[in-house]
KEKE-3310 file (N, C-alpha, C; in steps of 0.2 Angstrom, whole numbers, plus 5000, padded with zeros to 4 digits):
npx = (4985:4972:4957:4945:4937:4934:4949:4953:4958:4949:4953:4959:4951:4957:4969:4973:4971:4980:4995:4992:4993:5007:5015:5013:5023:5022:5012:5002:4984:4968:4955:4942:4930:4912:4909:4915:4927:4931:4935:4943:4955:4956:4964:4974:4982:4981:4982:4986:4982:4971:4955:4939:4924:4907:4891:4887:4882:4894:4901:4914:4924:4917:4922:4935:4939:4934:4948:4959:4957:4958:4971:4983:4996:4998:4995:4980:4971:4954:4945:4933:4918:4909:4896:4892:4899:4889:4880:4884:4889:4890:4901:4910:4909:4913:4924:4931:4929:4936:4948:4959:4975:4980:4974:4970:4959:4951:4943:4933:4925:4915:4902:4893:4878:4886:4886:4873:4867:4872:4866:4865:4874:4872:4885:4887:4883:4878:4884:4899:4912:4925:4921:4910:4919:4928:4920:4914:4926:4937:4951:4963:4958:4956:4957:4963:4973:4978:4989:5001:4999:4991:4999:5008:5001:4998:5007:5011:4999:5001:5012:5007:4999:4984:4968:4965:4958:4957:4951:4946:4941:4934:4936:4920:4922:4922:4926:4941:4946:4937:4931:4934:4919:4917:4913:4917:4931:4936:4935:4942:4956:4956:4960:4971:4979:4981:4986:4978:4975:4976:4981:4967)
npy = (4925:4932:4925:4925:4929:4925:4923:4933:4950:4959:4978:4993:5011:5022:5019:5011:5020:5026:5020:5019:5031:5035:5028:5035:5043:5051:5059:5054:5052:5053:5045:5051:5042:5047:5052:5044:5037:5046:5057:5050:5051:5064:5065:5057:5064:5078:5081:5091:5081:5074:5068:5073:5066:5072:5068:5061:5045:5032:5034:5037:5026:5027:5041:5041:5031:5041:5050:5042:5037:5050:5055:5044:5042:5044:5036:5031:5030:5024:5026:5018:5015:5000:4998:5010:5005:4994:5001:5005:4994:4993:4999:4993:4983:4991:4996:4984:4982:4991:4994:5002:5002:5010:5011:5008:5003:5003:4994:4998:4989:4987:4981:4988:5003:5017:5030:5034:5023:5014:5004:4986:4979:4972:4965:4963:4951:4943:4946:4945:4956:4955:4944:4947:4958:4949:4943:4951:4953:4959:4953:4955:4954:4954:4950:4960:4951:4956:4970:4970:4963:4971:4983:4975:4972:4982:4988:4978:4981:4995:4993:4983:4975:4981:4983:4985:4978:4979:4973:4976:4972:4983:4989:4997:5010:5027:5041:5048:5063:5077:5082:5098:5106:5112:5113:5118:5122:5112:5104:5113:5115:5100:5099:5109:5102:5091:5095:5103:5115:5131:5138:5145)
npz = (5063:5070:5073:5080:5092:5106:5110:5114:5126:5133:5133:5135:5128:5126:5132:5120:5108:5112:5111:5095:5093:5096:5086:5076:5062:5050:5046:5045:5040:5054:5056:5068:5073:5081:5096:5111:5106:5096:5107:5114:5104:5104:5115:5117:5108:5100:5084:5066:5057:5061:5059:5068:5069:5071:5075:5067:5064:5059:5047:5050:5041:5027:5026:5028:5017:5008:5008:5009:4994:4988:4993:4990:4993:5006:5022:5029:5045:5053:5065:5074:5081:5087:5086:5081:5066:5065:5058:5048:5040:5024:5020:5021:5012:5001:5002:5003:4989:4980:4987:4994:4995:5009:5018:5035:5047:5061:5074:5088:5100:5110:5114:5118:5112:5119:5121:5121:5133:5135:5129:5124:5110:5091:5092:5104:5105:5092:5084:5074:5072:5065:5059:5050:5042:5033:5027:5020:5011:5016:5016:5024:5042:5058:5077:5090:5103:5113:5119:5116:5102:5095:5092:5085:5073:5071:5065:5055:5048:5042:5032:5022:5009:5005:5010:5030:5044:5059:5074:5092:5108:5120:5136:5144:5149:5151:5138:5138:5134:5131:5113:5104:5101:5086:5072:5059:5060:5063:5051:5042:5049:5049:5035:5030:5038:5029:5019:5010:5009:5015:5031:5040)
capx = (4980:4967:4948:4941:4936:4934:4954:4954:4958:4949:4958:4954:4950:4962:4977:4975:4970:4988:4997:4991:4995:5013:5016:5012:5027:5024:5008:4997:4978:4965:4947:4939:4920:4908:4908:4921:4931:4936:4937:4951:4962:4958:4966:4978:4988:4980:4986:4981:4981:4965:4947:4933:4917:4903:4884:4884:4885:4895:4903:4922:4926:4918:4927:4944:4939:4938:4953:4963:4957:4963:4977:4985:5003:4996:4994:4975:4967:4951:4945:4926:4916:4906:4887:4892:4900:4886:4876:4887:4889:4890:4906:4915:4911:4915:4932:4935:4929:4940:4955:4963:4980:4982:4968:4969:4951:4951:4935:4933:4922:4911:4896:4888:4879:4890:4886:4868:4865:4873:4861:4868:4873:4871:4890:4886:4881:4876:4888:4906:4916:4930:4920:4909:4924:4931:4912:4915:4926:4943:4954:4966:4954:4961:4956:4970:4973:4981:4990:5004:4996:4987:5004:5011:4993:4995:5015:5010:4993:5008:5015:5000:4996:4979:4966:4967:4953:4958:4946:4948:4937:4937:4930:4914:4925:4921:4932:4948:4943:4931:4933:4929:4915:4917:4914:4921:4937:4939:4938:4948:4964:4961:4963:4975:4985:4984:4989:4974:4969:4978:4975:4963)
capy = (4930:4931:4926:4920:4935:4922:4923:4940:4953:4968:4981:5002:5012:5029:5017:5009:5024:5032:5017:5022:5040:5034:5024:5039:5049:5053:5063:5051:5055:5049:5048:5046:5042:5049:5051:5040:5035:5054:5059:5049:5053:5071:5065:5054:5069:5081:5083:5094:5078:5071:5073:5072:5065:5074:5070:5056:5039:5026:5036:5037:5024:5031:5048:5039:5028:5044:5052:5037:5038:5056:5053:5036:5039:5043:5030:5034:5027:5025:5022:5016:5010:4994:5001:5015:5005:4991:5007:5006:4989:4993:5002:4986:4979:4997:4997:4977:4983:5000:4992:5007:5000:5016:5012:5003:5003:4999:4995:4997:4983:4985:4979:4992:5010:5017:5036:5034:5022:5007:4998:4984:4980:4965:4964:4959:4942:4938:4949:4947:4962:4951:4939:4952:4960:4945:4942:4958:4955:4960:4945:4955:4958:4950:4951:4959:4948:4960:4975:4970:4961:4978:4984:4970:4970:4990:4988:4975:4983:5000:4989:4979:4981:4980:4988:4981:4978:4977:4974:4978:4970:4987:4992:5001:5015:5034:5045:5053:5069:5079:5086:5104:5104:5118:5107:5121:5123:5103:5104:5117:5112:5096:5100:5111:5096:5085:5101:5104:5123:5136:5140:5152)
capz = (5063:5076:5070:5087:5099:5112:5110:5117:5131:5134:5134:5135:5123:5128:5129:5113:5103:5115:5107:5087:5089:5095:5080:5068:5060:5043:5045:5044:5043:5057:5056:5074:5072:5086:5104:5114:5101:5095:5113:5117:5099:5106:5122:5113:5105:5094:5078:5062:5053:5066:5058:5072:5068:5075:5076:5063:5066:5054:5043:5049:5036:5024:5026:5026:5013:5003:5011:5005:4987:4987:4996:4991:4996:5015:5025:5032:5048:5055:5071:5074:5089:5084:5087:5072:5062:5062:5057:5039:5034:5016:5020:5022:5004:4995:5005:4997:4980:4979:4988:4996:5003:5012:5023:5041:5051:5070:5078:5097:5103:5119:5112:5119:5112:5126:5123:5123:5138:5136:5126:5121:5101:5089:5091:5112:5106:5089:5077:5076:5066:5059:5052:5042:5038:5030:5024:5015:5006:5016:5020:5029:5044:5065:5082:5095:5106:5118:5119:5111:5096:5092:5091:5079:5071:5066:5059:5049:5040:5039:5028:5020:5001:5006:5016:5033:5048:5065:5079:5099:5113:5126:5142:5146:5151:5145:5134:5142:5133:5124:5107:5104:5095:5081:5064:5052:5064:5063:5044:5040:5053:5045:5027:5031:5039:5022:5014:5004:5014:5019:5036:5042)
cpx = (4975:4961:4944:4941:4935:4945:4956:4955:4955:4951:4954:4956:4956:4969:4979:4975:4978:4993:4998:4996:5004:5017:5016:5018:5028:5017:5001:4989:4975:4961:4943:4932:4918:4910:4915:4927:4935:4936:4943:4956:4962:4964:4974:4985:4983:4983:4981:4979:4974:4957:4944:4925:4914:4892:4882:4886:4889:4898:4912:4928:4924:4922:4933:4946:4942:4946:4960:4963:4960:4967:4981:4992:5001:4993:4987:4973:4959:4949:4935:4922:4910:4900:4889:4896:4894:4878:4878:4889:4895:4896:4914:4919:4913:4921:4935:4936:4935:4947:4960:4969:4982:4978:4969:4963:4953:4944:4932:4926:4920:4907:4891:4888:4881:4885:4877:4862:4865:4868:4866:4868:4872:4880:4892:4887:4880:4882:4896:4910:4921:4927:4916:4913:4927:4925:4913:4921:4936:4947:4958:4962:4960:4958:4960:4969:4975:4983:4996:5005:4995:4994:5009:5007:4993:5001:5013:5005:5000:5010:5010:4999:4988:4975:4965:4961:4957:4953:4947:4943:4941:4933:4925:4919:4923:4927:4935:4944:4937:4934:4932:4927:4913:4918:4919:4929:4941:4941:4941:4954:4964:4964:4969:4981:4986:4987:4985:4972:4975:4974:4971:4966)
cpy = (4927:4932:4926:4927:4930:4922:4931:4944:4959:4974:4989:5005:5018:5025:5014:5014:5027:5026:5016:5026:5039:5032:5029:5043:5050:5056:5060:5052:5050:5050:5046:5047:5045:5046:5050:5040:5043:5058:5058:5049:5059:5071:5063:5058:5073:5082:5087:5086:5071:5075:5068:5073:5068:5074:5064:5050:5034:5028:5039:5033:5025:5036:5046:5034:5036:5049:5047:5036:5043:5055:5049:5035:5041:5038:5034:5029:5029:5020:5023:5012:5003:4994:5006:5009:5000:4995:5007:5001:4990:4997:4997:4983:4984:4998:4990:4979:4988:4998:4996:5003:5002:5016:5004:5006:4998:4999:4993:4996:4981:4982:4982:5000:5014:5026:5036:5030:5015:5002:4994:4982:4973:4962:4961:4954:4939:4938:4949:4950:4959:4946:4942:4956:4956:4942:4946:4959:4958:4957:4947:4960:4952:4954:4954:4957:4951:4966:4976:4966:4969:4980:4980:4973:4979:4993:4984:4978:4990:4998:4985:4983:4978:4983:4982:4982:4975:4979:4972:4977:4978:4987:4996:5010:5022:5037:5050:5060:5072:5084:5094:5104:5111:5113:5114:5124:5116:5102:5109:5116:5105:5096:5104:5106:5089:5090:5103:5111:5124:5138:5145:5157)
cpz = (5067:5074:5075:5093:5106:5114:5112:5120:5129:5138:5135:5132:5122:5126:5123:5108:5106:5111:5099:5087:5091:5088:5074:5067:5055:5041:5043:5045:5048:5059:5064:5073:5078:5094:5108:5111:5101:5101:5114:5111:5101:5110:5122:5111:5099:5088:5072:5057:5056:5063:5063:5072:5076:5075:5068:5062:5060:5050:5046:5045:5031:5022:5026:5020:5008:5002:5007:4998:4985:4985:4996:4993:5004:5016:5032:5037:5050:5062:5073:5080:5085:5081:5079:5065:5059:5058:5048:5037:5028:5015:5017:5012:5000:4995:5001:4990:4977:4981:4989:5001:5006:5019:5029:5044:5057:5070:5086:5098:5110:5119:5117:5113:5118:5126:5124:5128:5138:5134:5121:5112:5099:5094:5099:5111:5102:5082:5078:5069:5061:5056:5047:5041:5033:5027:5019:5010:5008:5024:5025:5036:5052:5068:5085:5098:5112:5115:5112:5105:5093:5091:5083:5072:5065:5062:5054:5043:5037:5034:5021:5013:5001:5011:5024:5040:5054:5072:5086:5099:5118:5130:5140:5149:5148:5145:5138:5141:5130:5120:5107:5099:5091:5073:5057:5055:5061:5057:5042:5043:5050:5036:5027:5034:5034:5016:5007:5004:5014:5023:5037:5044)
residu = (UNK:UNK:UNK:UNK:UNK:UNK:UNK:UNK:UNK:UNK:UNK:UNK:UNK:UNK:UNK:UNK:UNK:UNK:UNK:UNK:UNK:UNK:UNK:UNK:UNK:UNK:UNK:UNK:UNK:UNK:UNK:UNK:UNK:UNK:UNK:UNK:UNK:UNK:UNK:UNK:UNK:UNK:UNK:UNK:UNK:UNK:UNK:UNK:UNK:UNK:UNK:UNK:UNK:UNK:UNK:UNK:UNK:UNK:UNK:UNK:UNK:UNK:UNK:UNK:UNK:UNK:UNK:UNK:UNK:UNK:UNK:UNK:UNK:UNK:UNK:UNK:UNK:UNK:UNK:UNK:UNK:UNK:UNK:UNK:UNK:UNK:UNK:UNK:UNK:UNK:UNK:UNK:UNK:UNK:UNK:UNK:UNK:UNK:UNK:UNK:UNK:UNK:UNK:UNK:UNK:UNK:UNK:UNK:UNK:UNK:UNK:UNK:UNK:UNK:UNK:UNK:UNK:UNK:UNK:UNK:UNK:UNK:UNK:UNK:UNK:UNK:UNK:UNK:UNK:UNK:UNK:UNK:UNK:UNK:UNK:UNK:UNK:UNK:UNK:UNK:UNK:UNK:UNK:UNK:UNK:UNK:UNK:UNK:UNK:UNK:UNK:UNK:UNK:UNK:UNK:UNK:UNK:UNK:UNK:UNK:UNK:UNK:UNK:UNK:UNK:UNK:UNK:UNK:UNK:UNK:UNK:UNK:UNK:UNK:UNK:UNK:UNK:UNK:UNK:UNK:UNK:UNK:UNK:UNK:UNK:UNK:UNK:UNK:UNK:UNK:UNK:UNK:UNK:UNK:UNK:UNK:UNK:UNK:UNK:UNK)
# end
């Protein structure tokens, strides 16, 4: 397992998020946090079972934390940029305590606020995501090393009786697509895709 981001490639964020949504066939949910991040799941492959944060930073792990409580025979993803999640912390050690082993968390690692003008984050220089994840409390946390790591990296948590942290070094690059942004559309096609709505 991969502690050492110096031990890294960066990679782009479209073709790893397009690598996940291959890997999904059993209806898997998938949270994408703000901006970039939920552009390219848009881009990726829509599905009903795709919820797309809009408008609040930090809170993609939250929202699949509780999605995996729900839900514990589905295998929940989330996907988080680094700047938002170091926005939520306290997410980390609620996810250790609760021990959802339904839940995998990606976190794409520019160390930049990309959508707001590239200011850079702690995670630039001083802060690195797997070791406060593994601070927090969840042992099973690893760097990709590559492409085909992330690949290895996202069968094994599939597997994993535990929740699972995996963090990607990306480019600066912006988001393939953009979402549409209609928030009571997004939650109702997603509820509807965990099968808790009828649709509209």
């Amino acid at each position: 397992m991969n502690t050492d981001v110096r031990n890294t490639k960066v990679m782009n964020r479209f073709d790893v998020t397009s690598r996940l949504i291959a890997k999904l066939e059993h209806e898997e949910a998938v949270i994408g946090g703000i901006g970039n991040t939920n552009f390219d799941l848009w881009a990726a492959g829509h599905r009903a079972q795709n919820f797309y944060m809009l408008g609040s930073m930090g809170l993609a792990f939250p929202i699949a934390l509780g999605v995996a409580l729900a839900q514990p025979d589905r295998r929940v993803f989330a996907l988080e940029g680094d700047g938002s999640l170091l926005m939520q912390l306290g997410a980390l050690s609620t996810i250790a305590a609760l021990k959802p082993k339904n839940l995998i968390m990606i976190v794409m690692d520019n160390g930049i606020y990309q959508i707001t003008g590239a200011q850079p984050t702690p995670a630039a220089n001083v802060a690195d995501i797997v070791a406060i994840a593994t601070g927090s409390g969840l042992a099973n946390s690893a760097w990709a090393a590559d492409e085909a790591d992330f690949e290895r990296l996202v069968e094994e948590a599939m597997s994993a009786g535990e929740p699972s942290l995996i963090a990607v070094r990306i480019d600066d690059k912006p988001g393939v697509g953009a979402t549409r942004r209609d928030p009571v559309q997004i939650r109702e096609r997603f509820m509807h895709g965990l099968g808790v709505r009828e649709p509209l």
